[in-house]
N, C-alpha and C positions, 0 to 999 in steps of 0.2 A: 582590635589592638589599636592602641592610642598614643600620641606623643604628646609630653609636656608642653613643647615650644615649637613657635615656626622652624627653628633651627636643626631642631631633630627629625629626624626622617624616620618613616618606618621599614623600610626598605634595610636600614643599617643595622637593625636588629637580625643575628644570626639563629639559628637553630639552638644553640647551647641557653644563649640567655630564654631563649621562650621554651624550653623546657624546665628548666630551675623557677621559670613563673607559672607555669601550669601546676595543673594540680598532679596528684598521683595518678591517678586514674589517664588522664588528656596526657601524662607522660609518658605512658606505656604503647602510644603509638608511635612514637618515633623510635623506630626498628631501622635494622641492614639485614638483607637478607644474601648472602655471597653464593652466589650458584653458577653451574660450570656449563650448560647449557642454553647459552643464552644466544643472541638478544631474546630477551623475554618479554612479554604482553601479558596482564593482568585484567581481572572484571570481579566486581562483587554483584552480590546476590542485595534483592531489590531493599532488604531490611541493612544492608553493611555488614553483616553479621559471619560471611565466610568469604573467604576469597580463595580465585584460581588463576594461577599460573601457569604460563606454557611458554616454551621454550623453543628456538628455530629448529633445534638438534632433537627434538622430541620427547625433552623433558614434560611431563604433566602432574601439578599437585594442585591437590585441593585443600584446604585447612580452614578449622573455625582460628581466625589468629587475634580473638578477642582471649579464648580460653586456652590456647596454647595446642588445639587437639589435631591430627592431623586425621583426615578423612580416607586417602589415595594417595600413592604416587606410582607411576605409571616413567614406564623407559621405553617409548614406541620404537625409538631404532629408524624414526624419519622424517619427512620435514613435516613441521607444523609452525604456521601461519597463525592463526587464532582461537579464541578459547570464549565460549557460553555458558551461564546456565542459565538451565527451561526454568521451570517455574519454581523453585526454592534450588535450595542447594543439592540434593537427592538426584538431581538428573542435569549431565554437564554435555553438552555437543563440540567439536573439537574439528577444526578446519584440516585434515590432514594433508598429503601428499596430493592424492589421488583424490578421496571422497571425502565427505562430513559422516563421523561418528558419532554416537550417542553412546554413553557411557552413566551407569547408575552411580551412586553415593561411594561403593566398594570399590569402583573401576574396572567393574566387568562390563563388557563392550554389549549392549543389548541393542545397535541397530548400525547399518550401512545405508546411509543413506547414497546409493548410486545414481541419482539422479541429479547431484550437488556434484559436478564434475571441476576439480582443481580449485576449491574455495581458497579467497584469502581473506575475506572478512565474514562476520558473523553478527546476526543482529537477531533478539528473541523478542517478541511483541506480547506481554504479558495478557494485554485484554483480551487478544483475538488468539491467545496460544498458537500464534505463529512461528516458525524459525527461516528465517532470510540471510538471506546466503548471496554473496557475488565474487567473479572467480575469473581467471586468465582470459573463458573463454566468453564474457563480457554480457553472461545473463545473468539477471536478479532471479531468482526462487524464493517461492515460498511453503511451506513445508506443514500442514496444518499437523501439529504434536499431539493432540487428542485423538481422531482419528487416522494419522498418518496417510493420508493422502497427498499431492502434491497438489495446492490449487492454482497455481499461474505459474508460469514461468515469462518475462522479458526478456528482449533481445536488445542491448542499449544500441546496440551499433558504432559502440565507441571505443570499443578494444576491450585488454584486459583494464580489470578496476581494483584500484588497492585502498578506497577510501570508502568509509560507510559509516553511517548512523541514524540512529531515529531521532523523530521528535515526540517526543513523549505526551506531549499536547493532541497531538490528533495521527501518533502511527503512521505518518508519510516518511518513508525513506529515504535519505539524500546521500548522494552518492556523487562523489568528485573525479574527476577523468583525466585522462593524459594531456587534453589538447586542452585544459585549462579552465570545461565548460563543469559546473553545478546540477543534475539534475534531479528533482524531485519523481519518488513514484507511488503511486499506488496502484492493489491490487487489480480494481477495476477496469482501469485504464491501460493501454495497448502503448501509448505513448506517454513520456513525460509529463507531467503537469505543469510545470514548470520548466525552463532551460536559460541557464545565468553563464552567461561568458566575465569568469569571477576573478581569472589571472591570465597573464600571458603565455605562462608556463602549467605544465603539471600540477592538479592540485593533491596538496600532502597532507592535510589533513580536513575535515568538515565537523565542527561539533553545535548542538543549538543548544541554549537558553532553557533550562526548566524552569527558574523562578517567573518568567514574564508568560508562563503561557505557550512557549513556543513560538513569542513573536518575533528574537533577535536570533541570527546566525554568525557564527565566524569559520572564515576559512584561512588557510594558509596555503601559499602555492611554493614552487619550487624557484621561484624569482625574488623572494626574499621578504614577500609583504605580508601582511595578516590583516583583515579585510573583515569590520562588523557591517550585516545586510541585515537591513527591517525587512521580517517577511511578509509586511503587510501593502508592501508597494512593489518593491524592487526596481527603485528607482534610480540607485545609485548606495557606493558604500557612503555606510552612516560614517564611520572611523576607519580610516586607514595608517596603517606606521610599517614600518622597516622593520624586520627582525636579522640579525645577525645568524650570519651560515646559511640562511635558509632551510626550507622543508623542516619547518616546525609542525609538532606534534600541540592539539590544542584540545581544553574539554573544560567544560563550564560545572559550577558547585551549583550544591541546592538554592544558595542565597545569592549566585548571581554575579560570584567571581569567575576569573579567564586564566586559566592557567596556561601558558602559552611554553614549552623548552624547544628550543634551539641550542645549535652547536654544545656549549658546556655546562649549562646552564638552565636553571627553570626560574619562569619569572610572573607574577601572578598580579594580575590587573584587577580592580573592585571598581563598581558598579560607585556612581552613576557615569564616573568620565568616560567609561565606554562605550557609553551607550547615547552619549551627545552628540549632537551630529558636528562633525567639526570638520573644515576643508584641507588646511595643511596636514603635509604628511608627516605627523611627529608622535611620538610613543605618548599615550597617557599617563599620568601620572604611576607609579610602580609603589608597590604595595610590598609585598615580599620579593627578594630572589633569594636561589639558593644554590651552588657550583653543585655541578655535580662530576667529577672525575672521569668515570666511565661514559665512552664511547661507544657505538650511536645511543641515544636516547632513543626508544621503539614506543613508548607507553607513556601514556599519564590518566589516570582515573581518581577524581574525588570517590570517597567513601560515605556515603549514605548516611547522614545524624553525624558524623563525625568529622572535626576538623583538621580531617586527614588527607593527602593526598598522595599519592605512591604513585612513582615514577619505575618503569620496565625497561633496565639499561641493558648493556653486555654483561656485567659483571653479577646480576641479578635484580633484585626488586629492593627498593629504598622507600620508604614513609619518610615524610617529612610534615611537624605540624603549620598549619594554616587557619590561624582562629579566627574565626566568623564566618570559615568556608560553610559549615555545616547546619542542616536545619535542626533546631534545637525540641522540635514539640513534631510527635511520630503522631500519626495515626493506627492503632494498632488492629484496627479490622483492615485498613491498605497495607503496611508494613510495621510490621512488630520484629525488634533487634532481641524481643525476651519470649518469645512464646516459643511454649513447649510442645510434644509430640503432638497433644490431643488438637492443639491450636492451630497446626500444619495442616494436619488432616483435616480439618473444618474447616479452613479457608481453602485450598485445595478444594473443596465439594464445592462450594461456594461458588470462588472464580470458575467451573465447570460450567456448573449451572447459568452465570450470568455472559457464558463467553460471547461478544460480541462478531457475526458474521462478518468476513473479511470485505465485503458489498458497502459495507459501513464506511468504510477509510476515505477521506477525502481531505482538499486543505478545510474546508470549512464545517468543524464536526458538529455545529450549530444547527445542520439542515436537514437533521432528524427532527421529527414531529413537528415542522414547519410545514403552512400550506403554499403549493405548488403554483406558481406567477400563473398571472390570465394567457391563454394562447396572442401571440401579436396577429396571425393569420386566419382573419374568420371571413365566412361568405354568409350568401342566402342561399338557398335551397328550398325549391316550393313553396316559398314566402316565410319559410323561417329563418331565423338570423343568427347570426352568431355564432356558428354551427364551428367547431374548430375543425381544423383542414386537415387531422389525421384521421376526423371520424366522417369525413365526407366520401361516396363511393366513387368507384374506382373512374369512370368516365366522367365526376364531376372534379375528382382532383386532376386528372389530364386537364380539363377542360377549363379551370383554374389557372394552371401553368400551361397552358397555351400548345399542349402539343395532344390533344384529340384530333382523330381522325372524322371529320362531317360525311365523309364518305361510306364509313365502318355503320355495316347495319348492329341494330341493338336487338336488347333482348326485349321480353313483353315487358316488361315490370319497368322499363323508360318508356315505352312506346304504349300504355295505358291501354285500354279495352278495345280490340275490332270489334266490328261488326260481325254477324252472321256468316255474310260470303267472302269474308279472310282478305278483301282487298288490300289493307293493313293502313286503312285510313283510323284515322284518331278520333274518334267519336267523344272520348273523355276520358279527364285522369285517372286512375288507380285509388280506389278509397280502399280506408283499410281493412274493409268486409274482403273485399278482394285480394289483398296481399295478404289475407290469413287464409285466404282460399288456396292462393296460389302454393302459401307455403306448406300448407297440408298434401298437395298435388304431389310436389317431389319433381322437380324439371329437370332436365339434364341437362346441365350448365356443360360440363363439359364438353360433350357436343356442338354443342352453339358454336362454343368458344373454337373451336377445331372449324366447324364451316365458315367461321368468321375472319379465319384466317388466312383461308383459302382464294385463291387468285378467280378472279370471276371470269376473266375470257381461258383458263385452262379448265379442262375436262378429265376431272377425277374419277376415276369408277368406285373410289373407297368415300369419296364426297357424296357421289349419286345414290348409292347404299344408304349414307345416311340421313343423305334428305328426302328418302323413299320414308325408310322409317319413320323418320319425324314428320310427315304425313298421314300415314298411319295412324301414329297416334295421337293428332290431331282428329283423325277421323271418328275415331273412335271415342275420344271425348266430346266430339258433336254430339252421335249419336245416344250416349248415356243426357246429354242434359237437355234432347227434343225428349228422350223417354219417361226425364224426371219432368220434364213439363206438360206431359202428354201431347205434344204436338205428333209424336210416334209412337206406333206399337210398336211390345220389344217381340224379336223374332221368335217364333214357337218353335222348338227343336223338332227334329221327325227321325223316322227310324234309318231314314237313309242319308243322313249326315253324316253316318261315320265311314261312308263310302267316297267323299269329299276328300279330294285330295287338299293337303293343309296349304296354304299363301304365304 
C-alpha cells in the first residue's frame, strides 16, 4: 500500500476504504467472528487454508474459512489455554485444563497426552513431527507425533511459562519467563542455548522473523516496551519503542511485517525501519493501525499467502486486511492452499519419510555435513604426534593432565617385554607382533585393576588369592612357550595322575 504525497500517511487509511480497493476475492477476508467463549486464541495450518480456534471457556472449532465449511466444534466444559495443528488440518492438539489432547478432523478425542501436565502454550515442529509443550509446572516437552514417544523433557527452572514460539529457520524454541529472561531450547541440550535478560518485567509476548531467516527476534515485556534482537550477536536491542498498556501480544508476516496490539488497539510496523539499528526509544514509522473494541486482546496471527491478519479478543476472532503482509508465490510440494485429498496423502508420506531426527536442532542448522574442526589438544605418544587427547590411553591422558600416579604399578602392555626370570626390568618396547600376541592371549584387566587398587602395606586374603592365581598363570604360560621352543619336555601323563589330588 502506497500514498500519493508526503502528506498522506498510510497509517490514515482505515479498514473500509481498503476493502472497497481490494479486489473481491482479498475482500472476503475481512470477516467478525462474535463468539461467547472467549478470550480466544487462533493458529492456521502451514498452507493458510483452515483455521482453529479455542476459547478460555472451552470453546473449540475448526473451519476451512476460505470455503465457508466447518470441520468440528467441540464444548469441552473447561479451561483451554491453547490450540495446534500437527501436520495438516486432519489432526488438532489442544492445551487443556489438566493435559494436552489430540483430537482428529471430526473432533473425536484420539489421545491424552499425560505426560504434558498443565500446558499453556503449544508449539508443532513440522520437519521433525514434533509437538512442544510448556506449562505452569515450568517444563518444555517434546512429544515425537509419528511414533508417540516422548523424547526430552526440560526443566527451565524458571517457574511457570506463558510464552512460546519457534523459529522456523532452524526449530529452536524460545520461550519468555516471568523474571524478564529469553531463553532458547533445543532437544539435545540439557540447558538453554541461549539466556537474554530482554526486559525488566515479565515477558508477554516472543515472536521471530520468518522472512530473514530467522535472524531477527521481537519481544514484548510487561514494562511496556517491545524490543527487536539480531539473533546473530545478542549484543544489545537493534530497536527499542514504548507500547501503550503494555503486555503486548506480537507475531511477524511472511514478508517481514510486525504486528504488535496493545491496550485497544493493533498496529503494524514494515520492514526495513525495524530492523535498523537505531538508539533512541521511539516508535518506527506505523504502517497500519486498526481500534479494536474488545478487551483483552489474547491473539494475533498472520495467515499464510494471505494479507490477512486475525486478532483473538474477548468478544471473538476479528480479520482485518494487511496488504503486503502475505507471501504472494507458494511452493506447493512445501505448502499448497489448493491441493486435494490425493495431494495430502502424498505429502504426508513424503514429510514421513524425510523427518528429520530431533539430534538435528541446533542454532546453527548449517553444521550438517560440515567437517568437524582440528582437536586444539594433541600429544606424542611413542614418537607419534598429533595423536588427539580423546583417543589417547587412559594412563597417558592422566598423565597429560597431570594427575597420574608414578607410584601405581602398570600393566604389561606400558611396561613392554620381561625377561625370562620375571624381574620386571624392561628389556624392550612392545612391537606390534607382540600386542597382537597379547591380544589373542585374553588378560584379565580386571584383576590387575582390583590389585592395583589395593593398599600395599594392608594384607588382603582376597588380594593374596589373586595374586596366587595370576602366578599360576603366569606359570603356566612359561611352561607352554619353553615347550613351544623345546627348551622343555611336555609332561607324559601316567596312570596314577588321577589319584593327584587337584591344586
Amino acid at each position: 500500500m502506497e500514498v500519493e504525497g508526503e502528506l498522506e500517511k498510510t497509517w490514515r487509511v482505515g479498514q473500509d476504504e481498503i476493502v472497497q480497493a481490494a479486489g473481491q476475492q482479498a475482500a472476503q477476508g475481512r470477516q467478525e467472528w462474535k463468539l461467547d467463549g472467549g478470550p480466544y486464541r487462533t493458529r492456521y495450518t502451514r498452507n493458510g487454508r483452515h483455521l482453529a480456534v479455542v476459547g478460555k471457556k472451552g470453546h473449540v472449532a475448526t473451519f476451512d474459512w476460505q470455503a465457508g465449511t466447518l470441520h468440528t466444534e467441540l464444548q469441552l466444559g473447561e479451561t483451554c489455554r491453547d490450540i495446534t495443528f500437527l501436520q495438516d488440518h486432519s489432526h488438532f492438539a489442544v492445551a487443556q485444563k489438566k493435559y494436552v489432547f489430540i483430537y482428529d478432523r471430526d473432533g473425536v478425542e484420539l489421545h491424552k497426552l499425560k505426560s504434558h501436565i498443565e500446558p499453556t502454550r503449544l508449539e508443532f515442529l513440522p520437519y521433525h513431527w514434533l509437538l512442544a509443550s510448556v506449562g505452569n509446572a515450568g517444563y518444555l516437552k517434546y512429544q515425537d507425533t509419528s511414533t508417540g514417544q516422548l523424547v526430552v523433557e526440560h526443566r527451565t527452572k524458571l517457574g511457570a511459562c506463558h510464552t512460546m514460539c519457534q523459529n522456523p529457520h532452524n526449530a529452536v524454541i524460545h520461550l519468555g519467563h516471568q523474571n524478564g529472561t529469553v531463553t532458547l531450547w533445543t532437544p539435545n541440550l540439557p540447558h538453554p542455548a541461549v539466556r537474554l535478560l530482554a526486559h525488566l518485567g515479565p515477558v508477554a509476548s516472543v515472536s521471530v522473523d520468518p522472512s530473514t531467516g530467522g535472524r531477527y527476534m521481537a519481544t514484548a515485556g510487561q514494562d511496556g516496551t517491545v524490543k527487536v534482537w539480531d539473533c546473530r550477536n545478542w549484543k544489545g536491542a537493534v530497536r527499542t519503542w514504548n507500547a501503550r498498556g503494555g503486555g503486548a501480544i506480537l507475531d511477524w508476516s511472511q514478508k517481514g511485517a510486525l504486528g504488535v496490539a496493545t491496550g485497544g488497539s493493533v498496529n503494524v510496523y514494515t520492514k526495513p525501519s525495524i530492523q535498523t539499528p537505531f538508539a533512541p526509544v521511539v516508535p518506527p514509522p506505523l504502517y497500519i493501525t486498526h481500534p479494536v473494541p474488545h478487551r483483552p486482546l489474547t491473539s494475533l496471527r498472520f495467515c499464510p499467502f494471505q494479507d490477512i491478519l486475525t486478532i483473538g479478543h474477548s468478544a471473538g476472532v476479528s480479520n482485518i486486511l494487511v496488504p503486503g503482509s502475505g507471501e504472494p508465490n507458494f511452493d506447493s510440494s512445501e505448502a499448497d492452499p489448493f491441493e486435494n485429498k490425493k495431494a495430502r496423502r502424498e505429502r504426508e508420506v513424503k514429510n514421513l519419510l524425510d523427518k528429520i531426527q530431533p539430534d538435528a536442532i541446533a542454532l546453527d542448522p548449517d553444521f550438517i555435513g560440515s567437517l568437524a574442526p582440528t582437536p586444539k589438544l594433541s600429544t606424542a605418544v611413542d614418537g607419534a604426534h598429533n595423536i588427539p587427547y580423546s583417543r589417547l590411553p587412559r594412563h597417558e591422558r592422566l598423565r597429560v593432565a597431570g594427575k597420574a600416579d608414578e607410584t601405581e604399578e602398570v600393566d604389561d602392555d606400558a611396561r613392554g617385554v620381561e625377561d625370562e626370570n620375571g624381574d620386571g626390568q624392561r628389556k624392550r618396547p612392545l612391537t606390534k607382533a607382540d600386542k597382537e600376541k597379547k591380544k589373542m592371549r585374553g588378560k584379565n584387566k580386571t584383576l590387575k585393576r582390583y590389585l592395583r587398587k589395593q593398599r600395599k602395606n594392608v594384607i588382603d586374603p582376597r588380594a593374596v588369592a589373586v595374586r596366587t592365581k595370576l602366578e599360576k598363570q603366569r606359570e603356566e604360560r612359561r611352561k607352554a612357550q619353553a615347550i613351544a621352543s623345546g627348551a622343555e619336555q611336555p609332561h607324559k601323563p601316567s596312570a596314577l595322575d588321577r589319584f593327584k589330588r587337584p591344586s
